[in-house]
N, C-alpha and C positions, 0 to 999 in steps of 0.2 A: 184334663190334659195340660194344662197351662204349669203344674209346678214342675214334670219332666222338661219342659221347654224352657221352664226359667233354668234349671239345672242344668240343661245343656248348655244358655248362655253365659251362666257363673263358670263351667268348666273349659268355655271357649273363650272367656275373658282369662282367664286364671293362667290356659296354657299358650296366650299369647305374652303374658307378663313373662312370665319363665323364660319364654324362648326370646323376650326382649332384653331381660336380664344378663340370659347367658350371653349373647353376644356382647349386650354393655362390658362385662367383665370378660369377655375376648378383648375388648378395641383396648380395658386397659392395661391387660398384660401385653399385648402386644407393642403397646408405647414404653411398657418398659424393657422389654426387652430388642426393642430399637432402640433406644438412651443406649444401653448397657453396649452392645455389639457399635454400635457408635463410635464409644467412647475406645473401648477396647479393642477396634479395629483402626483408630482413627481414620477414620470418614470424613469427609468435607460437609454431605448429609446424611441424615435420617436413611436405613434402607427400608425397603417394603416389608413388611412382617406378615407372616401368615399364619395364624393359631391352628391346625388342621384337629378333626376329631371331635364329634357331637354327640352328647352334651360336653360344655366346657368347664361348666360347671363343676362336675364331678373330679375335673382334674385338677381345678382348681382348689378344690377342698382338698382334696388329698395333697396338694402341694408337688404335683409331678405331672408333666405335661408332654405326651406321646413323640408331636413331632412338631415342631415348630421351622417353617421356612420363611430363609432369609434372601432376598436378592437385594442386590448394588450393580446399577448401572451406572455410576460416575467414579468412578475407582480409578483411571486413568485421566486424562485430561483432554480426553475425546468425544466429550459428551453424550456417552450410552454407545458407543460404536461397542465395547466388550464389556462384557459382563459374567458377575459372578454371584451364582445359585448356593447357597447353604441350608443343610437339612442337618436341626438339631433334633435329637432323637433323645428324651429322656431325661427333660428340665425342670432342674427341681428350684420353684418360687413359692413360698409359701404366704395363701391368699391373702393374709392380712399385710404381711411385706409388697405384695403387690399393688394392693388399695393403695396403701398408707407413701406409697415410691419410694420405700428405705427398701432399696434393691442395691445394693453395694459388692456382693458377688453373686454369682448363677452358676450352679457345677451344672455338667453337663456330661451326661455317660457316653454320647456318640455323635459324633458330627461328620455327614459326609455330603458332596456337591462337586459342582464343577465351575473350573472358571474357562470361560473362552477370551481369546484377548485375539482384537481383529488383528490382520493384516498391517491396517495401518499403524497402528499402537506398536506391534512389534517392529515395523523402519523407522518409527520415532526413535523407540530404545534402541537404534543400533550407531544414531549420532551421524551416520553417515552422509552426505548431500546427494538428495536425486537414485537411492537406492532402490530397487524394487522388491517385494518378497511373494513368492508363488508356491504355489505348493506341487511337488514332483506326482505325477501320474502315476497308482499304484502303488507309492511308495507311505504309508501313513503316517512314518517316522522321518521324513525328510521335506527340507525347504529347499524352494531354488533361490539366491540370491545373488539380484545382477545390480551390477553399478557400471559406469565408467571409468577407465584410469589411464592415465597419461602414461604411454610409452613414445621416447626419445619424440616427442613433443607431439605426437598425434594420441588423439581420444580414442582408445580401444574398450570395447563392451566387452566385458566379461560376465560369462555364469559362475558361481559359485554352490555344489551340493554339499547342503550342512545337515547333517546330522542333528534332532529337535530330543533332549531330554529335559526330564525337571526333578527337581531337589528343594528341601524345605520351602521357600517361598518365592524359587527360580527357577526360570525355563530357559535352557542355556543351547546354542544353536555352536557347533565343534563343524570347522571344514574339513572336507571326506575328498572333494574334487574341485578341479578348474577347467572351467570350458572356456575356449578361447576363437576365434573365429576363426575358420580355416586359413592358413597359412601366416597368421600374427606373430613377429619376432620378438617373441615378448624372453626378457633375461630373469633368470631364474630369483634375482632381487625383488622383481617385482610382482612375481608367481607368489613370491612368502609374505609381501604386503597385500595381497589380495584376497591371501587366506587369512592372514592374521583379522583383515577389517571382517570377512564374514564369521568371524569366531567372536560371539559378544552373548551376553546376557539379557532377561528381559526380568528385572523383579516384579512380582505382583504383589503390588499393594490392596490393602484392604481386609487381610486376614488375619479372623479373630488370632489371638497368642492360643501360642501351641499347637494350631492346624499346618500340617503341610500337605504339599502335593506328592502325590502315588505315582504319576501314570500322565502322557502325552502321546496324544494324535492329531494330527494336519488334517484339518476337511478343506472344503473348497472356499469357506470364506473364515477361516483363523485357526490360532493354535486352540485345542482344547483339553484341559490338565483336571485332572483327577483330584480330590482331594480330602483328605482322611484325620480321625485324632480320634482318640478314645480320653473318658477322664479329662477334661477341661476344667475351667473355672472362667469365667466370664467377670472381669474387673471393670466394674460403674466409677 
């Protein structure tokens, strides 16, 4: 009985190497393909890399790897308040370029994710002092955005409803309405400076070249944008 039980433990040592292995050479495609998206995101850091898909091994030999996920929570300068998910789909590193870190481009067949950017991130990007941004009831394509403005010398609250789209690596907020509090003699000069302030841009930084955004909807705590690219190259 003793040589099936050493053979189990030669088989039980054998398949703990393997699967030590495989993750070793998970941790270090993964560190290159954080350099890479880094570099070519410009990043301030490193983001989280996720190798998905078991054995790793196997895709590493083959030189082409399923799905690889990417997140960055310091992309703005709000320290993780929004953040942005990337799913590369079909990345070709081939394993000895991987060991060896001569990874100098990574094509990529499909990359899709999402970026949410809070609340606050977007009344940064609008420059405004003291502005607030809400999101309308109902409506998944629309912001509320109130500020204060000086008419003939008293401070009037105004609402502003802005229309939320996005475009290659911007989410751009277009005024649709002015609420104004009942009965506020406000002169039509300053109806077009209160639409003009709620009409502003928000760029998102941190994405790879050649990814844009698809698609934008308002939840309860930020905007949230879609974002797509087929055929990449990823520059280290």
């Amino acid at each position: 009985m003793r040589h099936p039980i050493r053979w189990l433990v030669v088989l039980a040592v054998l398949a703990a190497l393997v699967v030590g292995l495989d993750r070793l050479a998970a941790h270090v495609a993964a560190g290159r393909i954080a350099t890479a998206v880094q570099t070519d995101a410009h990043l301030a850091h490193k983001p989280k890399v996720d190798v998905h898909g078991f054995p790793f091994l196997t895709q590493a030999v083959g030189g082409k790897y399923n799905r690889i996920e990417v997140t960055a929570a310091d992309v703005f300068d709000s320290l993780g308040s929004s953040l942005t998910t990337v799913n590369f789909e079909g990345v070709h590193i081939s394993a000895s370029n991987a060991l060896d870190g001569k990874v100098g481009q990574i094509p990529v067949d499909h990359v899709t994710g999402s970026v949410r950017v809070s609340f606050s991130d977007v009344e940064a990007a609008s420059h405004i002092p003291g502005v607030k941004v809400q999101p309308v009831a109902g409506q998944p394509d629309e912001l509320e955005v109130g500020e204060s403005v000086d008419v003939a010398g008293l401070s009037v609250a105004a609402s502003v409803i802005a229309h939320v789209s996005a475009s290659g690596n911007t989410i751009t907020l277009k005024a649709t309405d002015v609420r104004l509090p009942a009965g506020a003699p406000v002169p039509l000069g300053v109806l077009d400076q209160i639409r003009s302030h709620a009409g502003f841009s928000v760029t998102v930084p941190g994405l790879p070249t050649g990814v844009r955004l698809t698609g934008v909807t308002v939840g309860a705590d930020g905007v949230t944008a879609t974002l797509r690219a087929d055929d990449i190259v990823l520059t280290h």
